[in-house]
N, C-alpha and C positions, 0 to 999 in steps of 0.2 A: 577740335573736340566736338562731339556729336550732343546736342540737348537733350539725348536720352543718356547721359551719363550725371546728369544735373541732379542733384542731391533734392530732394522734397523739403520741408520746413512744414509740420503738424503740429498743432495747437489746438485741444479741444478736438472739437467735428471738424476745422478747416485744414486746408491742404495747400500751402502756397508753393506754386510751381506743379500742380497737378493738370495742369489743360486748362479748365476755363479761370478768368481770373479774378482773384479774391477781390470782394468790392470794400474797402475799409472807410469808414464814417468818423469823423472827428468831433468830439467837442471841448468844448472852449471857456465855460463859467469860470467867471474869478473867484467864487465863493461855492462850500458844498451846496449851499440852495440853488445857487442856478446850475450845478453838475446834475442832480439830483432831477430838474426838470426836464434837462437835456435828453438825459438817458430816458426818462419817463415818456418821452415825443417818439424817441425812437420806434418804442413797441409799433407803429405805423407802415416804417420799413422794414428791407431786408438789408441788412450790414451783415459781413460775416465777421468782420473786427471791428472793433470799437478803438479807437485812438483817442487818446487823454491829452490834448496838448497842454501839461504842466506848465510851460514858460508862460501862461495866460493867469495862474494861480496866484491871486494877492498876495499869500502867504508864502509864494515861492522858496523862500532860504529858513524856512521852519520845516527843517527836514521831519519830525517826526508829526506834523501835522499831514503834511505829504503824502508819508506813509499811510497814515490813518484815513486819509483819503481813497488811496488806492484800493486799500481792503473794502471802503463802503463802496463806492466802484466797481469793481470785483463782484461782490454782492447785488450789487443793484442788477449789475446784466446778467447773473448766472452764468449760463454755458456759453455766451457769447465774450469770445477772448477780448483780453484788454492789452492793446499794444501802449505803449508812455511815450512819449517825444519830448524832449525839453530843446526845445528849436532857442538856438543862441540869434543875439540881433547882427552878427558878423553873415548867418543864413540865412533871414529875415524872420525872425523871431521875435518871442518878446523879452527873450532872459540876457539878462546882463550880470554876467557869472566869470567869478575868476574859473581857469583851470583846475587847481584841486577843489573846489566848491563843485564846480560841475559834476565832477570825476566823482566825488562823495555822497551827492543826491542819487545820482544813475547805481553807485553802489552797492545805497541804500536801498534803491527801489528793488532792483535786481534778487538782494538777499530776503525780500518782506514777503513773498510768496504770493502775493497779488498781483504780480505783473508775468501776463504770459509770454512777452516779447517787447522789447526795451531798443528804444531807436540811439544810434552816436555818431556822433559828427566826424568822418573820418579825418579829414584833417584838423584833429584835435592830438593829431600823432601820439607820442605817449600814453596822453591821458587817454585814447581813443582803446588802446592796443589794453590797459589794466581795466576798463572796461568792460570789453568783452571776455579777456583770462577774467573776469568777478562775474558776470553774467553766465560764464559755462560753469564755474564753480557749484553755481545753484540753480543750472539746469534752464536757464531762459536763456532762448535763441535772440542772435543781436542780428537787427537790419543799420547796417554802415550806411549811411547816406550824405550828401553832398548838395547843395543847391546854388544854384548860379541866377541871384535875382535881376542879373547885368545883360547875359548875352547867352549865347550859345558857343560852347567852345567846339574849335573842330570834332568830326567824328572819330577822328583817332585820339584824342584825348579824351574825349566819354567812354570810351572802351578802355582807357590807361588807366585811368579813374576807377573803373568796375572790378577792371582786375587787384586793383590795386588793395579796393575793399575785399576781395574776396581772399586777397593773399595774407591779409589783417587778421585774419578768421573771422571774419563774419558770416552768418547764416543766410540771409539777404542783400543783398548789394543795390542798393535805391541811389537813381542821380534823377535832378529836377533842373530844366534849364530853362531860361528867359527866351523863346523866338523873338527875331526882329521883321522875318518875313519867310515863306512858305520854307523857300530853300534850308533856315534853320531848322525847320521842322523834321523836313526829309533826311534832313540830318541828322537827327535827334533817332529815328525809328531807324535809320539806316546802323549806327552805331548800334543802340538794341539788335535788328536780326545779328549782324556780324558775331556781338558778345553774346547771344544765343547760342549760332550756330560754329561758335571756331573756340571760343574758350570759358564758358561760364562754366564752373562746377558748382555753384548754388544759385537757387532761381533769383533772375534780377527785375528790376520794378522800375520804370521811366516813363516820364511826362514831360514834357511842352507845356507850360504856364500860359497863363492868357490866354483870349479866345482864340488866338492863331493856331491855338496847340489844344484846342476840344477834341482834334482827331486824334490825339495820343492816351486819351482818357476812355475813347470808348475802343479804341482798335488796338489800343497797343500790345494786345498779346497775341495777335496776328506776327508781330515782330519778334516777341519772345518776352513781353512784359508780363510777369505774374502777377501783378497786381492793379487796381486800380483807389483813387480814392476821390470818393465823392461827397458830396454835402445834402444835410436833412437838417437845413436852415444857415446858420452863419457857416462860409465856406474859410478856409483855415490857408488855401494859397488860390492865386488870380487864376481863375478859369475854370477851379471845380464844379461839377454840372451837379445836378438835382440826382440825390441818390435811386432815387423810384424811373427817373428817364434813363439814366444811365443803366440799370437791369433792365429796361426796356430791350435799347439797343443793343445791348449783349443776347438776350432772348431772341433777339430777330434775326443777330448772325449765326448764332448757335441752329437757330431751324433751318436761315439759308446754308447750312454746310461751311462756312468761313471758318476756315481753321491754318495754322497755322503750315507751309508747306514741309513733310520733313528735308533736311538738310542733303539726304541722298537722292533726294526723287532726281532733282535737276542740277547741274551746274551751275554755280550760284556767280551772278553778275560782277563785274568788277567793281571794286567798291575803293572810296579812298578811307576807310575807316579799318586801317590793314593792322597787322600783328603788332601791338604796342612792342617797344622796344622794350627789354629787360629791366632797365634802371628805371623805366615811367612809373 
């Protein structure tokens, strides 16, 4: 499947999976006063999404505090989207949430009309799949995602994986993986081009953790990564770079012409990151 068949994902003025790639900025306060500061720092850089990681919220299981959060959220940044994450501690998170709790927060937030894009844990199976059928309901795009704080799984299992989100219905398909050494790396971007260029139908989003994996944060949509995220102070996973360097070095590849190759120009290398099987 050719990457110009890949589905876009618009929110607001951003465009994920348009060519260069979207730079998303997280924050973290446990209380609205220090969300409230966060977002207020930001005006300094450029983010095109704002990321909320919820599971950091004191108040986390007072779903309508939540809400009412989101909306001042919302508000605070204007026309700057607000993506949600409730990162569970099974993905290195800080929520520690049963299954329907989970599934009933993300619900919530999805139906509250303040969240422009809502993250879920694909292996949350079920609860993952009612989700996103509640997210499409009310019109907000879901990014499936997956993180592996342990290791790097083959590159044919990160592409089994993507597919896997994508066949969930999800709108984004995000996997985050732990390098142990270069090789996991190569691994990590080689999976990305292949599920670029042979089977994604929505744009997908992948990183390398840790300084071994800085190159998958500033290159990776050289691979076919629509996204990046970076930090404008406390960083939300090991290895996010500085939001204002990281548009740096986008700015630099962007003028030296780095772009990504299309899929027809050349005959594409042999790779062990081959056609997941059916059932993966």
């Amino acid at each position: 499947m050719s990457s110009s068949t890949v589905r876009t994902v618009s929110i607001g003025d951003v465009t994920i999976g348009g060519g260069i790639p979207a730079v998303i900025v997280p924050v973290l306060g446990a209380s609205v006063a220090e969300l409230q500061e966060e977002v207020a720092g930001l005006g300094r850089h450029r983010a095109d999404v704002v990321e909320w990681r919820v599971d950091h919220f004191a108040t986390l299981t007072d779903t309508p505090a939540v809400v009412a959060t989101a909306h001042e959220l919302s508000r605070l940044l204007s026309a700057t989207p607000l993506l949600v994450t409730c990162r569970t501690s099974a993905e290195g998170g800080a929520a520690e949430l049963e299954p329907g709790a989970y599934r009933d927060l993300l619900a919530a937030l999805a139906a509250s009309g303040a969240v422009d894009l809502l993250d879920v844990e694909y292996l949350r199976g079920d609860v993952a799949g009612a989700v996103v059928e509640t997210a499409h309901r009310h019109a907000v795009p879901v990014i499936a995602s997956n993180h592996d704080f342990t290791a790097t799984p083959p590159a044919h299992e990160i592409v089994a994986r993507l597919c896997a989100m994508q066949d969930l219905g999800a709108d984004v398909a995000k996997m985050a993986v732990m390098p142990r050494n270069l090789a996991d790396v190569l691994a990590l971007l080689d999976a990305t081009r292949v599920m670029s260029e042979e089977h994604a139908r929505v744009p997908i989003v992948t990183m390398a953790m840790g300084p071994l994996g800085a190159v998958s944060r500033i290159a990776g949509h050289l691979f076919g990564s629509a996204a990046t995220f970076a930090a404008a102070g406390t960083a939300s996973a090991p290895g996010q770079l500085d939001v204002d360097d990281v548009r740096t070095v986008l700015e630099i590849l962007e003028r030296a012409g780095a772009r990504p190759v299309p899929d027809d120009a050349a005959p594409a290398p042999h790779s062990a990151a081959h056609v997941p099987d059916a059932g993966a």
